[in-house]
N, C-alpha and C positions, 0 to 999 in steps of 0.2 A: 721097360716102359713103366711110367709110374703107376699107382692105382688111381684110376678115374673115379669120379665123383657122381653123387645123384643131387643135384641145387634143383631144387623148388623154388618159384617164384609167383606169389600172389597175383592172381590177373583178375582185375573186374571191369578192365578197358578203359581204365578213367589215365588222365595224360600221369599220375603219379605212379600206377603202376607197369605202363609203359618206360618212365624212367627207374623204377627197380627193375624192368627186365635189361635196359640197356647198359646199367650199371654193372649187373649180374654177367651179362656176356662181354663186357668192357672187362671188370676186375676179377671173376671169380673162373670163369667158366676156361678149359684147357681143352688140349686137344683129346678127346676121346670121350669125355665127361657129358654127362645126361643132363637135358635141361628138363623141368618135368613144370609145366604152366599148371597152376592150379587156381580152376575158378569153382566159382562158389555158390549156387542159384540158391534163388529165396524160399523155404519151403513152401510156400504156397504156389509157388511156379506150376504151371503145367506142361510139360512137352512131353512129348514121346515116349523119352527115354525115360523118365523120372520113375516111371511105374515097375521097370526093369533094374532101376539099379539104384535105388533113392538110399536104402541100404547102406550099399557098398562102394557106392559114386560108380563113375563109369566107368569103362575098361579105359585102359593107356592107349590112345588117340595120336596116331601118328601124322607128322606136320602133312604131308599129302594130304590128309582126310581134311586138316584143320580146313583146305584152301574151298573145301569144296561148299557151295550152299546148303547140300541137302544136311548137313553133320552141323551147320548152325540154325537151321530149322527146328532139328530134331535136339537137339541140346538147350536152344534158348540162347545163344552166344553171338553175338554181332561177329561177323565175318573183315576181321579187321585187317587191312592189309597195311600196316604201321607193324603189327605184330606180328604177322606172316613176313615181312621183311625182313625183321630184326632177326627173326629163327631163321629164315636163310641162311643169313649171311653169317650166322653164328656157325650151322651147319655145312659152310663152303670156305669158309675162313680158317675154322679153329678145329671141324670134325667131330662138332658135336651132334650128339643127336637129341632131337625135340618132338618131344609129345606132349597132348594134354590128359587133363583129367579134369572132369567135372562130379560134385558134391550138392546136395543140396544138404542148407539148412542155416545153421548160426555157424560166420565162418570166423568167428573166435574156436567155437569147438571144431568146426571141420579144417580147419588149416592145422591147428593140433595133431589133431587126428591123423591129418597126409602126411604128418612125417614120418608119423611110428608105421600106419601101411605101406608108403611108397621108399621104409628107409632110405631117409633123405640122409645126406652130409650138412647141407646147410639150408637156411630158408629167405630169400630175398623177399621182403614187404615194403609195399610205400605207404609213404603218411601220408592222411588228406592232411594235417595242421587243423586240425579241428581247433576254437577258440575252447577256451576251459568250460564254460557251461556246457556247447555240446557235447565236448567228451564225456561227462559225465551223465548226460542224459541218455547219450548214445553209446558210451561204452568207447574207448579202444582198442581196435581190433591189433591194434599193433603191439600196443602195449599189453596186451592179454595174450600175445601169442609169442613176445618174448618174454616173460615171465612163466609160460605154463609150459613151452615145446621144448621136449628134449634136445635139440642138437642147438646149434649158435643158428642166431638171427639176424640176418642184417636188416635196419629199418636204412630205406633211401629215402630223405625230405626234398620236398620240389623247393626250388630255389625259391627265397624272399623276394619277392618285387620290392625293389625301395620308391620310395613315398614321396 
């Protein structure tokens, strides 16, 4: 059997990182291989868990948990069934298995960060397409986190609407 993989994929629920997880379990993801969702809260969030684990982000979150209410109450994470889907079928199709993890803080530093603790293989990110002024006022996260994280990065772009 070959050696299975741990892919990271950036989740903050917006339709562009929904298309890097579909991407990720479309191109990258094999039968046996980890999918590990990694979202990202703000640190000023406050939930539950934040005071247990702001630190060290949360423990690995298995997709049963993701489905349930009380684990997006307590996390701060919309309870998305687009992406509870997607891990299904990624899980019933290919034999992956899917967990989350949540971080709070800046997730240029905390996406970094998930790959060296969650030894990742690779790391899927979407682009919002920021225009050039916001990226620089706002930073990209994309671009910040393929230049600084050790393993390869793939950025997914949302398709251009033509004009």
């Amino acid at each position: 059997m070959p050696n299975t993989r741990t892919v990271g994929v950036a989740m903050d629920f917006s339709a562009t990182s929904k298309l890097a997880l579909r991407w990720a379990v479309e191109n990258l993801i094999n039968k046996g291989d980890q999918i590990i969702l990694i979202n990202v809260q703000p640190p000023h969030a406050h939930h539950t868990r934040k005071e247990l684990f702001e630190v060290t982000g949360s423990p690995l979150v298995p997709l049963e948990e993701l489905r349930e209410l009380n684990f997006a109450k307590q996390y701060g994470i919309p309870r998305d069934p687009e992406v509870i889907d997607i891990l299904d079928t990624a899980s019933k199709t290919k034999g992956a298995k899917a967990v989350a993890k949540v971080y709070w803080g800046d997730p240029r530093e905390k996406l970094c960060n998930a790959v060296e603790d969650l030894h990742l293989d690779s790391l899927v990110i979407g682009s919002r397409g920021l225009g050039p002024i916001k990226r620089v006022l706002l930073g990209s996260v994309s671009k910040h986190v393929m230049t600084n994280a050790s393993c390869p990065v793939t950025v997914v772009k949302a398709k251009q609407s033509s004009h």
